[in-house]
C-alpha positions in Angstrom: 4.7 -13.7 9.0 3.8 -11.9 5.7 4.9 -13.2 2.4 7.6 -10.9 0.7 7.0 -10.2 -3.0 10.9 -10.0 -4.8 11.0 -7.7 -7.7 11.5 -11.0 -9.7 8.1 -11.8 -9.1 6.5 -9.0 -9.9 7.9 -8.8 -13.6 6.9 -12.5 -13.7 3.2 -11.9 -13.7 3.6 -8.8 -16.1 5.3 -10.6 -18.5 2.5 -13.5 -18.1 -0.4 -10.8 -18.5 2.2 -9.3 -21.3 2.4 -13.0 -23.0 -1.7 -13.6 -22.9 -1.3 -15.8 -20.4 -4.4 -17.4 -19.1 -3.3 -17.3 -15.9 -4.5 -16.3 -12.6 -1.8 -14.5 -10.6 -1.1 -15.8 -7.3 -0.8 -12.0 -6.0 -1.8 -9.2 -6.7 0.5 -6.6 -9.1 1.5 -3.2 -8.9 -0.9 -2.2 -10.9 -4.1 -4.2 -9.5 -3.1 -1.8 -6.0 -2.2 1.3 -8.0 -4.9 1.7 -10.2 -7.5 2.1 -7.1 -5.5 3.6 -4.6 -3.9 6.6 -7.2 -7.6 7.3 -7.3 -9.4 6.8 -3.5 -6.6 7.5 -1.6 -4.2 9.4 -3.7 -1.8 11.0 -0.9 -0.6 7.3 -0.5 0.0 7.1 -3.9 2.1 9.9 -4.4 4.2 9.2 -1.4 4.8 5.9 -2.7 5.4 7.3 -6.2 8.4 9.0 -5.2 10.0 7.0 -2.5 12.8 4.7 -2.6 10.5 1.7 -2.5 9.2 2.5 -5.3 12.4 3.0 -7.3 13.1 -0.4 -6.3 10.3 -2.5 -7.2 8.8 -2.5 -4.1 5.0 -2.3 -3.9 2.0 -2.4 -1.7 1.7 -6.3 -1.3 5.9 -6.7 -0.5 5.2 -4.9 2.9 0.9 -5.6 2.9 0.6 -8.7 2.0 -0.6 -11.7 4.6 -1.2 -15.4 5.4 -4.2 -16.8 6.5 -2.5 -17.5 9.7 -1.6 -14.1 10.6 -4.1 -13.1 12.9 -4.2 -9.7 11.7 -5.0 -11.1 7.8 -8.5 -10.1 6.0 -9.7 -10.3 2.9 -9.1 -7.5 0.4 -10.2 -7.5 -2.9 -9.7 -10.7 -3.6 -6.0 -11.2 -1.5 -5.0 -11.2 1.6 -3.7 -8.9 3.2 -3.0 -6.8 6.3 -3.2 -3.2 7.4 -0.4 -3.3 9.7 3.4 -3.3 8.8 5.5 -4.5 11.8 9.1 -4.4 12.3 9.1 -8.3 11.8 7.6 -7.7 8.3 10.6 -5.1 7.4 13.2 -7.0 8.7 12.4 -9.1 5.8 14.4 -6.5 3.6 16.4 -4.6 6.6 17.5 -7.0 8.6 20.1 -5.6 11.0 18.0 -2.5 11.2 15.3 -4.6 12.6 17.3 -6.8 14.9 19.1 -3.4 16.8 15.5 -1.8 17.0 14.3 -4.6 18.8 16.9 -4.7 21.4 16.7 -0.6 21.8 14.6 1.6 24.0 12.8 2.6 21.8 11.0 -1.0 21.8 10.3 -1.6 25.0 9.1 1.9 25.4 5.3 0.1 24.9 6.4 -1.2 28.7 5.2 2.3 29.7 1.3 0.4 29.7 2.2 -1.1 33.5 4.1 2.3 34.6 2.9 4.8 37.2 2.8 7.1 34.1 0.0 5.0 32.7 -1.7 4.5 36.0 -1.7 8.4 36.5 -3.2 8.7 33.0 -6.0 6.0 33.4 -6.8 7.6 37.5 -6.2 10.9 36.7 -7.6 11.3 33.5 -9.1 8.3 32.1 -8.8 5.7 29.0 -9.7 8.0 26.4 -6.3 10.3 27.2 -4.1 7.4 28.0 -5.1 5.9 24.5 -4.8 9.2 22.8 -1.9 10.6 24.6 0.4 8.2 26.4 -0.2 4.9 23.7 0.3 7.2 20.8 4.2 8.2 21.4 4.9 4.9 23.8 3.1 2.2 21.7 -0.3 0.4 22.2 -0.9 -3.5 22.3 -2.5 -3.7 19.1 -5.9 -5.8 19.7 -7.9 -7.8 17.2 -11.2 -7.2 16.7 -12.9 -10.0 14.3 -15.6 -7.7 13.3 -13.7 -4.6 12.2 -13.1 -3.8 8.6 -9.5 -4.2 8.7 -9.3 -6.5 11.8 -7.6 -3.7 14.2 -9.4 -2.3 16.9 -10.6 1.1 16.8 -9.0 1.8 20.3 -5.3 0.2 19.1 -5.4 1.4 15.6 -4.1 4.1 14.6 -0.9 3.8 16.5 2.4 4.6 15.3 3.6 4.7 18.9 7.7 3.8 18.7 7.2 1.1 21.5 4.0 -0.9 20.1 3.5 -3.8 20.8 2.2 -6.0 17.3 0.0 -9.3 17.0 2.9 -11.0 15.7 4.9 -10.3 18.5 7.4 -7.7 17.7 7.8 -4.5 19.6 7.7 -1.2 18.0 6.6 0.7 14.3 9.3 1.5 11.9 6.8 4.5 10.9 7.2 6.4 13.5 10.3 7.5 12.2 10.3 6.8 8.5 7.0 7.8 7.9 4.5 6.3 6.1 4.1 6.2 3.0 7.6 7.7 1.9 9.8 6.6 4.8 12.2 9.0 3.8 16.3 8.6 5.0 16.1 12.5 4.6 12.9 13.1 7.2 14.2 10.5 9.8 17.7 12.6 10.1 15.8 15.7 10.7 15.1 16.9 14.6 11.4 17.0 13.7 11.2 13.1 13.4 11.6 12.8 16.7 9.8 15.9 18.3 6.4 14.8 18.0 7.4 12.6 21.6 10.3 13.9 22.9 8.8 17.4 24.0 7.2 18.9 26.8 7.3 19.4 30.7 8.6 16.1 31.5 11.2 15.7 28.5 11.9 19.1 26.5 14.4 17.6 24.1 12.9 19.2 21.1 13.3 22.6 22.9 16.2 22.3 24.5 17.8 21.4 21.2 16.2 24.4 19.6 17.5 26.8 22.4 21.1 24.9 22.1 24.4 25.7 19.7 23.3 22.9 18.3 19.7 23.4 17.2 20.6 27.1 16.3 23.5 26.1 13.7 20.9 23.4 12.1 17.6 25.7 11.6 20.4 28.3 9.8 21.8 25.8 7.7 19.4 23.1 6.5 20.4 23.8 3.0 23.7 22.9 3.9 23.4 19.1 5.6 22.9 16.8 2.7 19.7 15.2 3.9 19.6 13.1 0.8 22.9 11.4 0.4 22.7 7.3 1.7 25.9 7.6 2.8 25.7 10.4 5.4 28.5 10.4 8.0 29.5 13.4 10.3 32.1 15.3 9.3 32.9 13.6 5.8 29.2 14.1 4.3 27.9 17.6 6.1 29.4 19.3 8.7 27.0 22.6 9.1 25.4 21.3 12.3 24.4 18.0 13.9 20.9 16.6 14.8 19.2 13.9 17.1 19.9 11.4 14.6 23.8 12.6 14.0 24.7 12.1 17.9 22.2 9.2 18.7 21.9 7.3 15.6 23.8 8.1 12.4 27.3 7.3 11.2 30.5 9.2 12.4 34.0 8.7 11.5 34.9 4.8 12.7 31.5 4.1 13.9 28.7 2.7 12.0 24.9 3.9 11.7 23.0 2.4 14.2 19.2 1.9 15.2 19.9 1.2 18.7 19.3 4.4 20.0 20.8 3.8 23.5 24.0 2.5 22.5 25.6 6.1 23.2 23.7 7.4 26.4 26.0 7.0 29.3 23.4 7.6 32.3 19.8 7.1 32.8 18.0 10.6 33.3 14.1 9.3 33.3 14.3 7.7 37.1 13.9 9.6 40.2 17.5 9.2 40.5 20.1 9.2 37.2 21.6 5.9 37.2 24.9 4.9 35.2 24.2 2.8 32.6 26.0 -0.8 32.1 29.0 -0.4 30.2 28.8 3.1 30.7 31.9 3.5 29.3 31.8 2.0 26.2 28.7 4.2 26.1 30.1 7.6 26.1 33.6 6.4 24.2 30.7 6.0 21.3 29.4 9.2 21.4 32.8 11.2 22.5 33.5 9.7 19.0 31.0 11.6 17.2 31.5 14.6 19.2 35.3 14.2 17.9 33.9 14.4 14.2 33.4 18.5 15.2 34.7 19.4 18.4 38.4 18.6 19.7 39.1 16.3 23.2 39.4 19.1 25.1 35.8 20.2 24.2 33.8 17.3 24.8 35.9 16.0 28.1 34.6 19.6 29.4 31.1 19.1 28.7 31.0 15.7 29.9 33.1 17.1 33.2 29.8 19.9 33.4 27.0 17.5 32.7 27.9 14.8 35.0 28.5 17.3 37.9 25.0 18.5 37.3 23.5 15.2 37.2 25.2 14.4 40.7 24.3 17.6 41.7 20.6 17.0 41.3 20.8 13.4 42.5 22.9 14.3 46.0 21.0 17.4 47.1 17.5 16.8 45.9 16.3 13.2 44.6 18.1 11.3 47.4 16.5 13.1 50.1 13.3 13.6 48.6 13.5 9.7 48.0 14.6 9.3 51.1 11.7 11.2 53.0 9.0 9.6 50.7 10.2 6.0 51.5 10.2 6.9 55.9 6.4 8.3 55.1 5.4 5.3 53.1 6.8 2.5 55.3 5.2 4.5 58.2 2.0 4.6 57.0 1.7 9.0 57.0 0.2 9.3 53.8 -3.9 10.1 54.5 -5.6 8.0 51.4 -4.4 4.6 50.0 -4.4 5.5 46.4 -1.1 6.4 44.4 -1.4 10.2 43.3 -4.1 10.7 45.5 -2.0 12.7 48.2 -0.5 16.4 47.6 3.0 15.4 48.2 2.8 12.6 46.1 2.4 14.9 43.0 5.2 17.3 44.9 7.6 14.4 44.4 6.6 13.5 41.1 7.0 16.9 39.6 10.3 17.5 41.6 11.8 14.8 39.5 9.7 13.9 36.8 9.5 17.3 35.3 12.0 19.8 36.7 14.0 17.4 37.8 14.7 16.0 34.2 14.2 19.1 32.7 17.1 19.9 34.0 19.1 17.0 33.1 18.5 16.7 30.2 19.1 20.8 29.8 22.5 20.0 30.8 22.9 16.6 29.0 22.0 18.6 25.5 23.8 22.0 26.3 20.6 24.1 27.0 21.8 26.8 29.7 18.0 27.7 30.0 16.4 24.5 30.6 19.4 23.5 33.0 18.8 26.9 35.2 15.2 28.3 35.0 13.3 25.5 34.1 15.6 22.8 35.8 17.1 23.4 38.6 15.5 26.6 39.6 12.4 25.1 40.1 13.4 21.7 41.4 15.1 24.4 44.4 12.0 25.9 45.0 9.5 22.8 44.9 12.2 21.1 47.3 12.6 23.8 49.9 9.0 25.5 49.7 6.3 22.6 48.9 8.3 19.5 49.3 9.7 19.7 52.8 7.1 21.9 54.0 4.4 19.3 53.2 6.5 16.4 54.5 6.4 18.4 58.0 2.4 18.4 58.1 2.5 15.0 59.1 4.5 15.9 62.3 6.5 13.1 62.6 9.6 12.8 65.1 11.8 11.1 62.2 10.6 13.1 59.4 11.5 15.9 61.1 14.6 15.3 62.3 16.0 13.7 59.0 15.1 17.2 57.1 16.5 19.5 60.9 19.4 17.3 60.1 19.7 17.8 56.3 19.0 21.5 56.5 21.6 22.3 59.8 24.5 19.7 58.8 24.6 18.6 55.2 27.0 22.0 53.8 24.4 22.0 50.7 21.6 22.8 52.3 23.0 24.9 55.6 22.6 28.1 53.1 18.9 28.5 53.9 20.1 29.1 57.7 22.9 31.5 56.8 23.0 35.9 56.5 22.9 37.1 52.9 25.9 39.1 53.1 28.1 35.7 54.7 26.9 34.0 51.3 27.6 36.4 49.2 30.9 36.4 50.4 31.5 32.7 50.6 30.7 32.6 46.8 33.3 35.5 46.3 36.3 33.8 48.5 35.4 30.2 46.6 34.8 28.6 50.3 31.2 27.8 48.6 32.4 25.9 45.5 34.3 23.9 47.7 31.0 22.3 49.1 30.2 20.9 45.3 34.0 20.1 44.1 33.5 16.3 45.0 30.5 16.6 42.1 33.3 16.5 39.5 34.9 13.7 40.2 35.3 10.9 37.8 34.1 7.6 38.3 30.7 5.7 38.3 28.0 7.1 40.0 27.5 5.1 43.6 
């Protein structure tokens, strides 16, 4: 563990260098690290300049400094000291903070080294993307290499990735929120602290947000949200417009700021099939109570009544049977090469619920009409009917075929495909069609 410098000690060895004192300081001061870094790296300096840290004492060797039996520890102009800052080293100061980031998602998100996500990346791709892309929003294993400058090895280091994984064996980098070398309250609230990973084909939150009633109010009223304040709770400190940290993170009226950033999430929308989470309830009670800070029961008990049918939805007409048709071709040995990923429909079912699929959860779970239709469901629908099944029939087996004959001529979601036009169109007018989906709303945990 690295040793914390208090204030206290750091006006201790001014006022010995004040007093004459022929002393030899048993750390480094303020000044020793100021005096080079404001001139070879002065970006650093100015961020520290003005940060909170800095009004409070705290200087490069508080969070920097090292014992000889960290492995991470070299020699630095005279001190030890160490390049990395882990969550263990800040929970010195910010205890609690430290303790619900370590039991959060966010720091076991470094797990994704042993996921078929990684595999793809390594088979697919290679090392050099899966270091550069995947480790650098997930989190690395941060390696030692003896014979480096700083003892980090150059294919570890740089990583800010949220789910690291440290030499002293904590999980995760408070920097990739509070950035380094400010780690600013203000920037961490914003939607752009979190955008750099939570983005693309496979989780568009940052867009969805943007397209949402959510994102729109924000990015027309920054000037109104108080980014500043240290106490900064919903509806009592700004009410212009909420962001990832408001609903996820921050403090709302009776509920306290929290770092576990899963203690509000209510289902699981990253598997092939959304899951419940444990305590589900307690979940969404939490976040129903942040939504009350704005929005009135009536409000948030809709959305939550339209989100979750849309997340059964998905599940009961496309990921169970797609599941259900990849597990009778596995276990009967259809697929033509060994490899994961190396067969067409495996990559079918991986972008049916890997990327449209949770594109389209997660449209619905952050009220983004676009991402729920045309680049959700939409094209879940059309991979499903016209790659999916259609490549699952190649293999012309006699139960493969008969579970989708079945699925397509008796299961009322899917008999559409074998119906006229005008007999649908009418069906949707009468209501006869919502009927198929009403059992989608009901209340309950997901089976």
């Amino acid at each position: 563990m690295k040793k914390v410098y208090t204030l206290a000690g750091v006006a201790t060895v001014f006022l010995l260098v004040a007093a004459g004192a022929a002393v030899q300081a048993a750390k480094p001061s303020e000044a020793d690290c100021m005096t080079c870094h404001k001139e070879k790296s002065p970006g650093i300096y100015e961020q520290w300049k003005a940060s909170r840290h800095a009004s409070e004492g705290v200087s490069c060797i508080d969070c920097h400094g090292a014992e000889k039996k960290d492995p991470d520890a070299f020699e630095h102009e005279g001190f030890l000291i160490a390049t990395l800052v882990t969550p263990k080293d800040c929970g010195e100061c910010h205890e609690q903070q430290a303790e619900e980031v370590g039991s959060s998602y966010h720091a076991t998100a470094g797990e994704i080294l042993e996921s078929k996500d990684a595999y793809l990346a390594h088979v697919a791709g290679g090392e050099p993307v899966a270091i550069a892309g995947c480790e650098n929003c997930h989190g690395t294993k941060v390696e030692i290499d003896p014979d480096s400058a700083n003892k980090l090895s150059s294919k570890s280091w740089p990583n800010s990735g949220i789910g690291r994984i440290n030499p002293d064996g904590s999980k995760g980098a408070c920097n990739a929120c509070h950035t380094r070398h400010g780690f600013s309250k203000a920037q961490a609230r914003q939607p752009e602290a979190c955008s750099k990973c939570h983005l693309g084909p496979d989780h568009p939150q940052k867009e969805v947000y943007e397209e949402s009633k959510h994102g729109n109010v924000y990015y027309t009223n920054t000037g109104k949200m108080n980014l500043e304040a240290d106490r900064w709770v919903v509806g009592k400190d700004y009410s212009a417009a909420p962001t990832c940290a408001t609903c996820h993170m921050s403090a709302a009226p009776g509920l306290p700021v929290s770092h576990d950033v899963g203690s509000r999430i209510s289902w699981t929308l990253r598997p092939p099939i959304s899951k419940k989470k444990p305590n589900w309830e307690n979940r969404r009670q939490n976040m129903e109570q942040v939504c009350s800070a704005c929005h009135g029961t009536t409000f948030y008990e809709g959305f939550y009544y339209q989100f979750d049918a849309v997340v059964k939805l998905y599940n009961d007409k496309y990921a169970r049977p797609a599941t259900d048709i990849m597990k009778m071709i596995r276990k009967k040995g259809l697929l033509e090469r060994p490899a994961a990923f190396s067969n067409k429909i495996e990559w079918t079912y991986w972008e049916l619920w890997h990327h449209e699929g949770r594109r389209a959860r997660h449209g619905a779970a952050m009220m983004g009409p676009d991402y729920t239709w045309w680049h959700g469901i939409y094209e879940v629908a059309q991979h499903f009917y016209f790659k999916f099944l259609p490549e699952a029939r190649k293999f012309h087996d006699p139960d493969v075929d008969a579970y989708i004959d079945a699925l397509l001529e008796n299961d009322p979601m899917h008999a559409w495909v074998n119906e006229e036009t005008g007999e649908l169109k009418s069906s949707i007018r009468s209501g006869e069609l919502q009927k198929v989906y009403q059992g989608l709303y009901e209340e309950g945990a997901e089976k």
